[in-house]
Structure formats: structure tokens, C-alpha cells
N, C-alpha and C positions, 0 to 999 in steps of 0.2 A: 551250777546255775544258782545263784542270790534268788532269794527270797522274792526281793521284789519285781525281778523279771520272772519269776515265774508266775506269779499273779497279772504281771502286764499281759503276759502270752497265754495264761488263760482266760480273760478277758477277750480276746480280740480270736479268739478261734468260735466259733460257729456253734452257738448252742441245738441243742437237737430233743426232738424228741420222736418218743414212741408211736407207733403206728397200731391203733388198736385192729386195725383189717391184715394185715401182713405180720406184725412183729417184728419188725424192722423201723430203725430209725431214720429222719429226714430233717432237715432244716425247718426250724423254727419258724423261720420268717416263710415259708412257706404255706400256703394254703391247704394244698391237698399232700398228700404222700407223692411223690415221685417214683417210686415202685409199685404202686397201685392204683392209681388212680384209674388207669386207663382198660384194666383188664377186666375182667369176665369171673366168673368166680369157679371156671375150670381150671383157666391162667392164671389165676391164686394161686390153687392148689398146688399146680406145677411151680410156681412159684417156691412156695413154702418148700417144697419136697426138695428143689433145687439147690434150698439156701440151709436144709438139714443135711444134705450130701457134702456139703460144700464144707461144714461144720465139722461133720467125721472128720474127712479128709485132713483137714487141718491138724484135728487132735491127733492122727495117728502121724501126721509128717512133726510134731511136735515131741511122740512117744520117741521117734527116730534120730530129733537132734539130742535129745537128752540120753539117747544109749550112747550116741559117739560124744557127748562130754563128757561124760563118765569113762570110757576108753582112753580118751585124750588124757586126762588128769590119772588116771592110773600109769600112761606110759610115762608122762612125763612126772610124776611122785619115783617111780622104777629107774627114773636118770639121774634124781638127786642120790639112786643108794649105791 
């Protein structure tokens, strides 16, 4: 990708920000949060706990693509000898 279409394309993608009630981010042009606006401050909660579960999860299916690259590139370093 040039230089200059990468500047075109981040231009035209949707700036965002931070949600000081949630810590989650939402379109700028936006008024309220869109994941909080509407809740309760128990539905936060569960919220928030929702979106730290969700976060784990990630990191540890992230641990698991990075053991099978490290596999992969070991069998196939093992085919070049």
C-alpha cells in the first residue's frame, strides 16, 4: 500500500473515541456512547465484566495461534533439512 492511500484510507475511516463511563470506544460524531447510554449502573457492570471476559478469551486463543506458528515453522524448517 503507497503512502498516499494510506493516509486517504485513514482519513475516511471513522474517528472514535473513549467512553469515560464504560471504557469502551464509539464514534465521534456521536453524542452519547452507544454501549452505555442506555444502561443502568448494574448493566455497566455486567457490561464491563462482559467485555474483561471477552478480552481474556482473546488473549489466550492468541497464546494458541502463536504455539501452532511456532509448530508450523519448526515442521516446515525440518523439510528444508
Amino acid at each position: 500500500m503507497s503512502l498516499g492511500m494510506y493516509f486517504f484510507w485513514k482519513s475516511k475511516q471513522a474517528k472514535l473515541q473513549k467512553c469515560k463511563r464504560c471504557d469502551l470506544y464509539y464514534d465521534e460524531l456521536l453524542d452519547n456512547c452507544s454501549h452505555c447510554a442506555k444502561l443502568s449502573n448494574s448493566e455497566l457492570i455486567a457490561l464491563k465484566e462482559d467485555h474483561q471476559y471477552t478480552l481474556k478469551n482473546n488473549a489466550s486463543f492468541g497464546k494458541y495461534l502463536l504455539f501452532l506458528a511456532i509448530i508450523l515453522a519448526w515442521f516446515l524448517l525440518l523439510s528444508f533439512l
